[in-house]
C-alpha positions as CSV (number, residue, x, y, z in Angstrom):
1,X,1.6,35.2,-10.6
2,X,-0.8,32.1,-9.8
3,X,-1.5,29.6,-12.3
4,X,-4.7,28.1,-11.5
5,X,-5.5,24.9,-13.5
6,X,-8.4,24.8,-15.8
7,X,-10.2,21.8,-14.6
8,X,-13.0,20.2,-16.9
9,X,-16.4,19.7,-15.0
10,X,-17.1,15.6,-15.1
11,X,-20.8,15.9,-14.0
12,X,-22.4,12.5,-14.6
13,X,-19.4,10.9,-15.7
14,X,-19.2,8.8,-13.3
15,X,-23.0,8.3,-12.5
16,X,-23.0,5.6,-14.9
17,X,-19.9,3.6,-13.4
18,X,-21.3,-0.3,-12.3
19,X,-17.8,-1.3,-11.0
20,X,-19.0,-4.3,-11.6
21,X,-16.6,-6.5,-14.1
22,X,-15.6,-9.9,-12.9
23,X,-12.4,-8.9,-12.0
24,X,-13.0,-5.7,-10.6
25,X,-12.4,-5.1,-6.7
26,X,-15.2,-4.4,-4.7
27,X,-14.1,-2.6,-1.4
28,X,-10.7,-2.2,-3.0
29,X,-10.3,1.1,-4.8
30,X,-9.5,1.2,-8.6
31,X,-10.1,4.1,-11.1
32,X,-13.2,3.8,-13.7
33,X,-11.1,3.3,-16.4
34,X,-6.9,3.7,-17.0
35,X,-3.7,3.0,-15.6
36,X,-3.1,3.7,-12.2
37,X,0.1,3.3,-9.6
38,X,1.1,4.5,-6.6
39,X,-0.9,6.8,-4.1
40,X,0.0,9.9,-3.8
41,X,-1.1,12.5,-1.0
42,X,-3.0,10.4,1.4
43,X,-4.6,13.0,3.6
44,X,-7.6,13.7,6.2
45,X,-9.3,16.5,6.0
46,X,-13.1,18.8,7.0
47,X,-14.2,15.0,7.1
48,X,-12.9,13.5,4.6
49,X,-10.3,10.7,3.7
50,X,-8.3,12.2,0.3
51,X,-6.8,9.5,-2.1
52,X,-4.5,10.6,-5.1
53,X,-2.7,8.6,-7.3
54,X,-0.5,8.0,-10.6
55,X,-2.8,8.0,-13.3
56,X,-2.8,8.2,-16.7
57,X,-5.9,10.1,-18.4
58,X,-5.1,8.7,-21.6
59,X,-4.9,5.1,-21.4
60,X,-4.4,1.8,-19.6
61,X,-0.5,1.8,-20.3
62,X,2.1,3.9,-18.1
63,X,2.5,7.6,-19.3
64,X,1.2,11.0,-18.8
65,X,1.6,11.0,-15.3
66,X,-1.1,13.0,-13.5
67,X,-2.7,12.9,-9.9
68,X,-5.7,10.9,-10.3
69,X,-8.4,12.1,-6.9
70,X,-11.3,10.5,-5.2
71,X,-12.3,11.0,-1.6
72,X,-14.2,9.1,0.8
73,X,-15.8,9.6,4.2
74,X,-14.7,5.6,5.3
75,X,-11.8,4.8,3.3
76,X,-14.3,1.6,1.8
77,X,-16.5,3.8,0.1
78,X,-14.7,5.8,-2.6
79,X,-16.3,8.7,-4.9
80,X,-14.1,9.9,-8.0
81,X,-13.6,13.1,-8.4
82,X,-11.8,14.9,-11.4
83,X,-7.7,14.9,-11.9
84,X,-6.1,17.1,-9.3
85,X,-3.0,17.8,-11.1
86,X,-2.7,16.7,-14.7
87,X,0.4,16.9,-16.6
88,X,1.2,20.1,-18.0
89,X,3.6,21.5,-20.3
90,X,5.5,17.9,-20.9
91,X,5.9,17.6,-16.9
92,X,4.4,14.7,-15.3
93,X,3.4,14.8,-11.8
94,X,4.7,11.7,-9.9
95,X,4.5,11.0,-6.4
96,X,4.4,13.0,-3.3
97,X,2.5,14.2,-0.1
98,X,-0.3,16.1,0.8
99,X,-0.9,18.3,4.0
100,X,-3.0,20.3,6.1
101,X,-1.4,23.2,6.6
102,X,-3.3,24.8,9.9
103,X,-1.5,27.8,10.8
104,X,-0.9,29.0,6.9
105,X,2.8,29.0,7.6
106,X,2.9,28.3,3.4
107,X,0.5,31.5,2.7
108,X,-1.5,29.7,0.5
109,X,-4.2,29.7,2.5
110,X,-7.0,32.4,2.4
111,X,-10.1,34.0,4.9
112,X,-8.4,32.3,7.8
113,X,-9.1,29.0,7.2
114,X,-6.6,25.9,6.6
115,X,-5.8,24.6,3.3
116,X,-3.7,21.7,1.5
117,X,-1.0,21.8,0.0
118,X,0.3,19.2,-2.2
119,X,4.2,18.3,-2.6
120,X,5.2,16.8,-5.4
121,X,7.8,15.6,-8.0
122,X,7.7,17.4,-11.3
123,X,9.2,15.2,-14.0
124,X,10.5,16.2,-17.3
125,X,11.3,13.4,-19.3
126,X,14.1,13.4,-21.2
127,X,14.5,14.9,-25.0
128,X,17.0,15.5,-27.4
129,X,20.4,15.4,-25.8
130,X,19.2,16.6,-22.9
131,X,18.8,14.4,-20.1
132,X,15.9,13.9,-17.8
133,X,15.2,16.3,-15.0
134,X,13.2,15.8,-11.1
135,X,11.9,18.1,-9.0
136,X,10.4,19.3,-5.8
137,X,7.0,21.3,-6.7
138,X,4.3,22.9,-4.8
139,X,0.6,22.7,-5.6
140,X,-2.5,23.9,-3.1
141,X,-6.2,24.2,-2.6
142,X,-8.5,26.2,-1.1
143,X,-11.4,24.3,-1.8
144,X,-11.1,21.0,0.0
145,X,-8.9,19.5,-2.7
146,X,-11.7,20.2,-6.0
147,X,-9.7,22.8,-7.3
148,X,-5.4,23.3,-7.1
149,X,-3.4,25.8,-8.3
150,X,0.4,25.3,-9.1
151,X,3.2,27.7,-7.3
152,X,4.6,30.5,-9.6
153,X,8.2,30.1,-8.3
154,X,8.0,26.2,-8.6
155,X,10.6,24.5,-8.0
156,X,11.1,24.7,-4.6
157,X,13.7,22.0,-4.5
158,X,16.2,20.8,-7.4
159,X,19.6,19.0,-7.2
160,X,19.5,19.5,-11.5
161,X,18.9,15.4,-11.0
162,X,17.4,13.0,-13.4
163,X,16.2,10.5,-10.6
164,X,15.8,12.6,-7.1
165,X,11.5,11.6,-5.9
166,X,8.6,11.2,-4.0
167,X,8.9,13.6,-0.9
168,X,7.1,12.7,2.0
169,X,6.3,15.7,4.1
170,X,4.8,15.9,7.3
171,X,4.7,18.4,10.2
172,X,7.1,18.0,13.4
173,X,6.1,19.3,16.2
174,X,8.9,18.5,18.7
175,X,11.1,21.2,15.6
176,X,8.1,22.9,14.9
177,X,8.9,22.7,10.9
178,X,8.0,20.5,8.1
179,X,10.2,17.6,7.5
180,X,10.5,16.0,4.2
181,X,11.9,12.4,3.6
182,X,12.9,12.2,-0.2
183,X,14.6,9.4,-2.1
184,X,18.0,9.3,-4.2
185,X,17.4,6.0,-6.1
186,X,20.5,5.4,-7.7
187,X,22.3,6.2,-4.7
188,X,19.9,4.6,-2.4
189,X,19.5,7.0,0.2
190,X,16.9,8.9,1.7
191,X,17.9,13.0,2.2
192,X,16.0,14.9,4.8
193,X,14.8,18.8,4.3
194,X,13.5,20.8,7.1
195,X,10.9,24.2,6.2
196,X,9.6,26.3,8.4
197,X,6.9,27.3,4.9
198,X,6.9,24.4,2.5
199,X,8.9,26.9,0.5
200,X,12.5,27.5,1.8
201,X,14.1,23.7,2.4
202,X,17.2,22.9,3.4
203,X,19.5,20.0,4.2
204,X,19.2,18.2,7.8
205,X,20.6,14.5,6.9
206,X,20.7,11.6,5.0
207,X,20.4,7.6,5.3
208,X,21.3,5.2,3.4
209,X,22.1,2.7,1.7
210,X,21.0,0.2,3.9
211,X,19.3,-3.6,4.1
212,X,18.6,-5.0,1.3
213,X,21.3,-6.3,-0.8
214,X,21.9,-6.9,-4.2
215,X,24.7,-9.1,-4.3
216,X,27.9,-10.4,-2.0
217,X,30.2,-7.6,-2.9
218,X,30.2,-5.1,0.2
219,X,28.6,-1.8,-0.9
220,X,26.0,-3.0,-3.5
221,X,22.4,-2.8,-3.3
222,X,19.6,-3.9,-4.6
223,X,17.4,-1.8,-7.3
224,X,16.2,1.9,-6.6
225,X,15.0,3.4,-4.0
226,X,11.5,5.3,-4.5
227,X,8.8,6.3,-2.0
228,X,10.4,7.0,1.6
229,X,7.9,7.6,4.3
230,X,8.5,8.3,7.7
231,X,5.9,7.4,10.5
232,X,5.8,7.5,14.1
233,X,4.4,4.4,15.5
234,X,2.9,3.2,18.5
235,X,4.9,0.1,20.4
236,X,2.4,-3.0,21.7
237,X,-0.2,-0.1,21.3
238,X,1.2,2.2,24.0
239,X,0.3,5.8,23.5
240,X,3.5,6.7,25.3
241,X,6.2,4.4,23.9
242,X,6.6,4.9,20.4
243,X,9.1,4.3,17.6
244,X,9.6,5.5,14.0
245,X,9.3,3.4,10.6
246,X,11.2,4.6,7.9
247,X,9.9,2.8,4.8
248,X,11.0,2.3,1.4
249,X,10.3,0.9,-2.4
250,X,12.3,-0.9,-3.9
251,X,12.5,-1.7,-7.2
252,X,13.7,-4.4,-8.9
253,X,15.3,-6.3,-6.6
254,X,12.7,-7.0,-3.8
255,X,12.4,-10.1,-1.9
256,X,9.8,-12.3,-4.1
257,X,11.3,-10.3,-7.3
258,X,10.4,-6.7,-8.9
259,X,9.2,-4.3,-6.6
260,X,8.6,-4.8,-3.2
261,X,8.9,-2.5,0.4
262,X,11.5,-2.5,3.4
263,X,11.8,-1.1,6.4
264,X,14.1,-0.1,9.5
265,X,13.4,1.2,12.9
266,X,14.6,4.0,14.8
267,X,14.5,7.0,16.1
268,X,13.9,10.5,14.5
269,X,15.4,13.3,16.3
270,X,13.4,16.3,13.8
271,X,16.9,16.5,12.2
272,X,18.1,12.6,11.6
273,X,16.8,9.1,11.3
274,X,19.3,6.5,13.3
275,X,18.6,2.8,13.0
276,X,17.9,0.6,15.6
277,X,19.3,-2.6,13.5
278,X,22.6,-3.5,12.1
279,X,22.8,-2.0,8.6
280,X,22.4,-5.5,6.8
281,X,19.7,-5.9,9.1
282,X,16.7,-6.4,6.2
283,X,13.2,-6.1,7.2
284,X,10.1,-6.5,4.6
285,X,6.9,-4.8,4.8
286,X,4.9,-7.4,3.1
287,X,6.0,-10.9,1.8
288,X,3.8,-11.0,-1.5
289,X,4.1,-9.9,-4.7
290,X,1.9,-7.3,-5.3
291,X,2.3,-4.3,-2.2
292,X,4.3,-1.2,-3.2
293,X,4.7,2.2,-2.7
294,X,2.2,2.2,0.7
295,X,1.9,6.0,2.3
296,X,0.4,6.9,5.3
297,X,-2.5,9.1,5.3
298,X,-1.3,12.6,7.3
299,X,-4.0,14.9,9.0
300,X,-5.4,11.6,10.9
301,X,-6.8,13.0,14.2
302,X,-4.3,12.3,17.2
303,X,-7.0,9.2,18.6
304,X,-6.5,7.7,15.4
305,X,-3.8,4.7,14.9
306,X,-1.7,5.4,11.9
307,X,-3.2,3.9,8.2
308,X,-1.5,2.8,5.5
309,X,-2.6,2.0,2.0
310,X,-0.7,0.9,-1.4
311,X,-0.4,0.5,-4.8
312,X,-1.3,-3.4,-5.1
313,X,0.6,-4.3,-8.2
314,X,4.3,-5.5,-9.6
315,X,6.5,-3.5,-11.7
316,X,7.5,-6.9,-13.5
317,X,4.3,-7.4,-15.0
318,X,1.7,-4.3,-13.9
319,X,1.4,-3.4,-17.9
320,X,0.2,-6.8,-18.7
321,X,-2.1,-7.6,-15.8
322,X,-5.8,-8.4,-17.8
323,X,-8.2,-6.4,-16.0
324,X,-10.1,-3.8,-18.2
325,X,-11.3,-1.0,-18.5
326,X,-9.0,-0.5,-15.2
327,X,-5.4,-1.8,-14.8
328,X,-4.1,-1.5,-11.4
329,X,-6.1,-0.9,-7.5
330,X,-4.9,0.0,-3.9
331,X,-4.5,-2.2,-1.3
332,X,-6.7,-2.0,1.8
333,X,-6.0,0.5,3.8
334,X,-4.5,-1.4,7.2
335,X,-4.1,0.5,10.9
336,X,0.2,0.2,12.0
337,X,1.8,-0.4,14.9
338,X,4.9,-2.2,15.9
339,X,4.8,-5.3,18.7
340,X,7.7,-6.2,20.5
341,X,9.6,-10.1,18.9
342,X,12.6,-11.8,20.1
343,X,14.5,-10.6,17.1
344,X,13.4,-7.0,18.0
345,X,10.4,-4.3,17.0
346,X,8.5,-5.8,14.2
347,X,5.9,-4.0,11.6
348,X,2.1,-5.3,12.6
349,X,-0.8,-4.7,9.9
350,X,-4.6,-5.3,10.2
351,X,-7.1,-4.3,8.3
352,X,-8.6,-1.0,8.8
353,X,-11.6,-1.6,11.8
354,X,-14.0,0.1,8.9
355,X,-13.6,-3.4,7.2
356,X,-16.6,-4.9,9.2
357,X,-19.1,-2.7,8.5
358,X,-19.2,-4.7,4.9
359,X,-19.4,-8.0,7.3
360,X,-23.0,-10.2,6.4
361,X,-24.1,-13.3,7.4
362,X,-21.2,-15.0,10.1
363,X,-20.3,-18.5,9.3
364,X,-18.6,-20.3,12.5
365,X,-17.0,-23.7,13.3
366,X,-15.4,-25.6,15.7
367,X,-13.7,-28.6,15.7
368,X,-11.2,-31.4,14.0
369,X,-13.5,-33.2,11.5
370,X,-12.4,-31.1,8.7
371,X,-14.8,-32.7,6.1
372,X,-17.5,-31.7,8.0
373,X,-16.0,-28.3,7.7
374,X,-15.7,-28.3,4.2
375,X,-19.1,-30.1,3.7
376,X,-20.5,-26.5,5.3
377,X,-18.2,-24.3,3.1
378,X,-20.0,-25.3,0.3
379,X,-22.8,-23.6,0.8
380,X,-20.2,-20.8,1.6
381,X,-18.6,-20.1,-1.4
382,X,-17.8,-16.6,-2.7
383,X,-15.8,-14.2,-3.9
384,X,-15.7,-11.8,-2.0
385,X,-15.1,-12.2,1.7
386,X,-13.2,-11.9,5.6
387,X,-11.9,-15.7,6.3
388,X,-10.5,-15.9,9.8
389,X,-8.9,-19.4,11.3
390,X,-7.2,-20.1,14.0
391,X,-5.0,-23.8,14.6
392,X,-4.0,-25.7,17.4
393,X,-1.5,-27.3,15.1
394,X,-0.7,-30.5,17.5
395,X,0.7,-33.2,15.4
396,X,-0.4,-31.0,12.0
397,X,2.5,-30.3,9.7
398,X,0.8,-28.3,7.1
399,X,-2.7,-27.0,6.6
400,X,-3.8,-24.8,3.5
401,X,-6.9,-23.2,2.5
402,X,-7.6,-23.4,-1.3
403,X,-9.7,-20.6,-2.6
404,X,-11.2,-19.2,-5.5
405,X,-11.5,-22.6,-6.2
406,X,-13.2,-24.9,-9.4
407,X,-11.9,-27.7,-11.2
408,X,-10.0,-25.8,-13.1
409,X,-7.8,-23.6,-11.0
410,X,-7.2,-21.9,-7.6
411,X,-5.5,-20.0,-4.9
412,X,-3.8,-21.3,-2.0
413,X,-2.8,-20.2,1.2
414,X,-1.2,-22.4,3.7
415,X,1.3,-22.8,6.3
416,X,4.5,-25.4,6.3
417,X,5.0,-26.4,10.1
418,X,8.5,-27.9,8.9
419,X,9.6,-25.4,7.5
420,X,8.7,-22.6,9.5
421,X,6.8,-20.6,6.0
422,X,3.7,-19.5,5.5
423,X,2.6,-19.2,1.4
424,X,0.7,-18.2,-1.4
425,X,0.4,-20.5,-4.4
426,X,-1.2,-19.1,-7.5
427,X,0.8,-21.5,-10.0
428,X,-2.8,-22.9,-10.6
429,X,-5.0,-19.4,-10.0
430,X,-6.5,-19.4,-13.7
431,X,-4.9,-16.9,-15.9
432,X,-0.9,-17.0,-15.3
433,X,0.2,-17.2,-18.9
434,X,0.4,-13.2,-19.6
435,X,3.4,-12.8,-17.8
436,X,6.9,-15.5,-17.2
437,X,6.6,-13.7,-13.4
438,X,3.4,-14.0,-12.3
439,X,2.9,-17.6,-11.5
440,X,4.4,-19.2,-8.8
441,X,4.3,-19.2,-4.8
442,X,5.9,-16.9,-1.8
443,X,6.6,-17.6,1.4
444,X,7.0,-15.6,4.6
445,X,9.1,-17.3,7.6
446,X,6.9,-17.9,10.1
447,X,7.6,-19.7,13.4
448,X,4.5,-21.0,15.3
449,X,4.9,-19.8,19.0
450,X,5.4,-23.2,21.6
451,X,1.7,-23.3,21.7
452,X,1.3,-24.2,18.5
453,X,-1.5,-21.8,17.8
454,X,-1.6,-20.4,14.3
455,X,-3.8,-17.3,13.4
456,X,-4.7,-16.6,10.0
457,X,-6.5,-13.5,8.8
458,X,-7.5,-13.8,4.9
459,X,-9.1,-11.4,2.8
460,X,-10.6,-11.9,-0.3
461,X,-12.0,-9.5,-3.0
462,X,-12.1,-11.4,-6.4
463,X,-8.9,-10.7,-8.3
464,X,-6.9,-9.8,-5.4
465,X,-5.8,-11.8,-2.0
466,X,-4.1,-10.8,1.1
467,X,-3.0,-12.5,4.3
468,X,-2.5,-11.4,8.0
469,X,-0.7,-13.9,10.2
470,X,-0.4,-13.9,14.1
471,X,-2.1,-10.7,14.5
472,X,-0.7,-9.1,11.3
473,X,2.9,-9.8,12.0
474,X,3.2,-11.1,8.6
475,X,1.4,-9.7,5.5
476,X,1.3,-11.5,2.5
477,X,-0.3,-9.3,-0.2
478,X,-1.1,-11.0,-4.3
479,X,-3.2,-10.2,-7.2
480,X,-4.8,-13.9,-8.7
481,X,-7.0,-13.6,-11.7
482,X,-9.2,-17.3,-11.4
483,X,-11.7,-18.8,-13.9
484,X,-15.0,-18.0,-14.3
485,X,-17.4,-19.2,-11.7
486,X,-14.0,-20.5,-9.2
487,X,-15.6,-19.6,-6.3
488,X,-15.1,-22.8,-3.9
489,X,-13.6,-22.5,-0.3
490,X,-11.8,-25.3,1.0
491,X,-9.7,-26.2,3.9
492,X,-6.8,-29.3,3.5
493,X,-4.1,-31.1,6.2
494,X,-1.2,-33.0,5.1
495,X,-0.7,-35.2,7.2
496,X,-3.4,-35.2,10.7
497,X,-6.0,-32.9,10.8
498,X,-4.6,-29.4,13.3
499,X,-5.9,-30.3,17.0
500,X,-8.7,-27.8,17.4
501,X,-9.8,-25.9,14.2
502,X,-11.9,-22.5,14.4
503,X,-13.3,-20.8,11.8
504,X,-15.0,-18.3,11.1
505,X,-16.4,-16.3,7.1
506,X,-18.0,-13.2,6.7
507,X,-19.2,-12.3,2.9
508,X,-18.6,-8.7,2.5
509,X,-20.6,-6.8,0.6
510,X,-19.7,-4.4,-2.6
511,X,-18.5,-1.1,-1.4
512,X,-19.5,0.5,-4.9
513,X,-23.2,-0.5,-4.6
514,X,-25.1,1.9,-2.3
């Protein structure tokens, strides 16, 4: 017997929503009100991009895990819709997939049309003496995602685990069955399930542990590992030669501390993932502080390049962050691929192309003088904008750009030529005292090719900052809270001015005004 959920109509209660608070994200998505994490079942479907996500109803604290739902035609402009799949019964719903299931090989589906199906964790905390308990669950909709129903006979998958997460469940073709990547944490390994329904799994492989450690001793690594997803990716944007990504959460343990995401690359044979790189070999996904849990969005159309999007946050301090009525937003959502390095295949991120379309006024300069430059960014100043630049270093050894800037505080972003790093600073951002973690700098290595040209794309959208280096090879992703009115854009060399400077700003307008 189907259980259909009992979903509260919302009309109007979002009609109301200005989005509009000084630290609120404007073509970043964040909930109206509550706590939110990762995303969850990042999907394209009948015309429309599908965002889920942890969310708690109830508050702006972690708890009462629940799929949180808004959808969008653009991925910029974001509508919210009511909660997908609440808790129920004392069983939260934490992360999973979502697919289109086009051939009804689930039987969910009804009048011969396709439908989603979501694939989630079902987590019953623990009580008593009894001990905690994870899932694999089914969920689907017939109604373009406004309405779900759960699956009688869930669970379709238990291991009678307490930590055993986040499938990620996409179709093969090549096997012609769904395959479903699904972390271990403790162990840190990723199992892989095979279904020709969504219903029946069973075992193909696993991987793991692998990269990053967490200390000397052979064998020990670091944190847990959560979120696994599995993408094929182009290589130097050939629709012929591809690779796959495996990626993964960690948490704590990541490179700049707390959470953070690795990767490997290899190949996927519809039964196992095999590493191109040495098992040590550690690759990161983004160099910040505040990108976790990304997913890629499954049903995009074959033309499309793959998109990613993530939960832009740290576990170290995400309860304390001081954004209200809201606490916690996505990354953008940035197009994959992989380019070919001398050290091997590397990850490349950029910005979704839809980011333009929020593009006013262009601001563009030329040149050395780089008081003149700054003389023009002061008419500039913003808080919400696309900052390209590109150096001819020369005899430059470091050039930053300070932003969100006042007297008081502000963000920077530079590159060390000596050292071979590009950073973010936000020891002097504003507010850093309401967590010992949040203040400091990262850095990224980051060699400058022999003709010294260095590329910088920077993205700013009030309380949040992220960075795209040579192309998106390196991603630098952090939250920054700065004081009121810190607006101020400014560009500084230690040392000589770069050879040739180019610059060019675009404010971007709010995505939540229409």
């Amino acid at each position: 017997m189907l259980k259909t959920l009992a979903l509260l109509t919302l009309t109007g209660l979002f009609a109301g929503a200005q989005y509009d608070e000084p630290l609120r994200p404007q073509f970043h998505f964040s909930p109206q009100t509550n706590w939110t994490n990762d995303p969850n079942g990042l999907v394209w479907f009948d015309g429309e991009y599908h965002l889920f996500y942890q969310y708690n109803p109830q508050g702006d604290t972690w708890g009462h895990m629940s799929w949180g739902h808004a959808v969008s035609p653009d991925l910029l402009h974001w509508q919210e819709l009511p909660v997908a799949l609440p808790e129920e019964n004392g069983v939260m719903i934490f992360t999973g997939s979502t697919v289109v299931d086009e051939h009804n090989t689930s039987g969910f589906c009804t009048d011969g049309k396709p439908c989603l199906v979501a694939i989630y964790t079902g987590h019953t905390p623990k009580s008593g003496s009894g001990s905690a308990l994870q899932t694999q669950n089914l969920a689907w909709s017939n109604d373009r995602g406004r309405t779900w129903a759960k699956f009688a006979a869930n669970p379709v998958l238990d291991l009678k685990m307490a930590d055993f997460r986040d499938p990620h469940v996409f179709w093969h073709a090549a096997s012609r069955r769904w395959i479903m990547a699904v972390a271990l944490p403790n162990e840190h390994k990723v199992l892989f399930y095979g279904a020709p329904d969504l219903r029946h799994w069973s075992k193909l492989s696993e991987f793991g542990p692998a990269g990053a450690p967490a200390g000397q001793s052979a064998g020990q690594w670091a944190g847990q590992w959560e979120c696994p997803t599995l993408v094929e990716l182009p290589v130097d944007g050939s629709p012929t030669r591809t690779r796959f990504v495996l990626k993964i959460g960690l948490n704590p343990g990541a490179l700049q501390g707390g959470s953070g995401e690795q990767y490997f690359v290899g190949t996927f044979d519809g039964t196992k993932f095999t590493n191109d790189n040495k098992e040590a070999t550690t690759l990161w996904t983004d160099y910040g502080k505040d990108c976790y849990c990304a997913l890629v969005f499954n049903g995009l159309p074959k033309t499309q390049v793959p998109v990613m999007l993530g939960w832009m946050n740290n576990w170290q301090y995400a309860g304390k962050v001081p954004t209200a009525p809201w606490r916690g937003q996505m990354t953008l959502p940035r197009q994959l691929g992989l380019k070919t390095t001398p050290a091997g295949l590397r990850l490349i991120q950029q910005p979704a192309a839809g980011l333009s379309s929020l593009r006013g006024e262009r601001f563009g300069w030329t040149g050395q003088n780089l008081q003149e430059l700054n003389t023009a960014l002061k008419a500039k100043s913003g808080t919400g904008y696309e900052l390209q630049s590109t150096f001819t270093l020369g005899d430059a050894t470091k050039v930053e750009w300070k932003l969100l800037s006042s007297a008081t505080g502000w963000t920077t972003v530079g590159y060390d030529k000596t050292k071979g790093e590009l950073y973010i600073d936000r020891t002097k951002s504003g507010n850093t005292g309401f967590h010992k973690d949040f203040p400091g700098s990262v850095t990224a290595p980051l060699n400058v090719p022999a003709t010294g040209i260095l590329k910088l794309r920077i993205v700013v959208d009030r309380s949040t900052l992220e960075v795209f280096a040579q192309d998106g090879l390196v991603a630098m992703t952090d939250l920054t809270y700065p004081p009121v009115g810190a607006s101020n854009i400014e560009l500084i060399a230690d040392g000589p001015a770069p050879r040739r400077t180019e610059v060019e700003l675009w404010p971007l307008t709010s995505a939540w005004r229409r």
